[in-house]
C-alpha positions in Angstrom: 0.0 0.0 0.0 2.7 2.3 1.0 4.7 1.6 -2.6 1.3 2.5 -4.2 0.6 5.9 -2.4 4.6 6.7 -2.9 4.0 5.8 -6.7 0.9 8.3 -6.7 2.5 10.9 -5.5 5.5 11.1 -7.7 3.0 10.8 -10.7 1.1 13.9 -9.4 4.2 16.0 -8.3 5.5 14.9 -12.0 2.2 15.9 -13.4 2.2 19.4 -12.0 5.3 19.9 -12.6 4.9 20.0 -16.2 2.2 22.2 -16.4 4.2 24.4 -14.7 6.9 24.4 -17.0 4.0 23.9 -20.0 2.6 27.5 -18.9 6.3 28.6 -17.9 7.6 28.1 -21.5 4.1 29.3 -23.3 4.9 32.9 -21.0 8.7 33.1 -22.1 7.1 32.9 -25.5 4.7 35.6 -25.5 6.9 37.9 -23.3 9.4 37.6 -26.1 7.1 38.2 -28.8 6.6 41.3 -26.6 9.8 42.3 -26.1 10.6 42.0 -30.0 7.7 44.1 -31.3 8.8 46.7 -28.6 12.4 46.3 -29.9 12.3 49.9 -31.1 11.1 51.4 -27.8 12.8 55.0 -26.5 13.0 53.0 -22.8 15.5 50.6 -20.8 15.6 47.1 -21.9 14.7 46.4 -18.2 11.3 49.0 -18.7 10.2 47.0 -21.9 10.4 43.4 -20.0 8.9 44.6 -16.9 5.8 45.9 -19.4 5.6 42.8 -21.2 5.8 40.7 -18.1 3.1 42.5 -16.4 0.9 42.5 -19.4 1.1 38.7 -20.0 0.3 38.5 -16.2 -3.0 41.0 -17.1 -3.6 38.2 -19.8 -6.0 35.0 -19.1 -4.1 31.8 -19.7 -6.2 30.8 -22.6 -5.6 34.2 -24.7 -5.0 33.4 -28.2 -4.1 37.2 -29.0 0.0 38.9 -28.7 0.5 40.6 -25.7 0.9 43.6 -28.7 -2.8 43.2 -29.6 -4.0 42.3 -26.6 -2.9 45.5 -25.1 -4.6 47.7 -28.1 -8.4 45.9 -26.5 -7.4 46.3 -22.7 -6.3 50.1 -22.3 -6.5 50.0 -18.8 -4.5 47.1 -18.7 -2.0 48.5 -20.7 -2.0 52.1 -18.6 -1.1 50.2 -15.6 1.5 47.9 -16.6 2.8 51.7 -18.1 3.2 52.9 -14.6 4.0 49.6 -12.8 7.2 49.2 -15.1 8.5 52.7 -15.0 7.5 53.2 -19.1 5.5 56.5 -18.7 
């Protein structure tokens, strides 16, 4: 019984784990789709990640949309990831 509930508990720590990651490496993407369409940007490096992170935190997990036009929707959004990474 004992190997069984070990056993099930590795699976589930493995299983989590992954999504992590899964949702980890699907962020790194957008934030660096972000950070390449604000390549151009008259700010820090350090500003431009800050925004992007903060705007794919704004987003909902199953967002289809680039952080670039989700932000165009979501103004408010957008204002306040301004102000939280030092942009404005």
């Amino acid at each position: 019984m004992r190997h069984t509930l070990f056993a099930l508990v590795i699976a589930g720590s493995a299983c989590i784990a992954s999504s992590v990651f899964a949702q980890t490496a699907d962020d790194r993407k957008w934030i660096n789709q972000c950070l390449s369409d604000n390549q151009d940007a008259k700010v820090a490096a350090s500003v431009v990640s800050a925004y992007c992170t903060c705007m794919n935190n704004k987003m909902s997990d199953n967002e289809t949309r680039s952080i670039t036009q989700w932000e165009k929707a979501n103004p408010g959004a957008r204002r306040a990831c301004e102000r939280e990474s030092g942009w404005n």
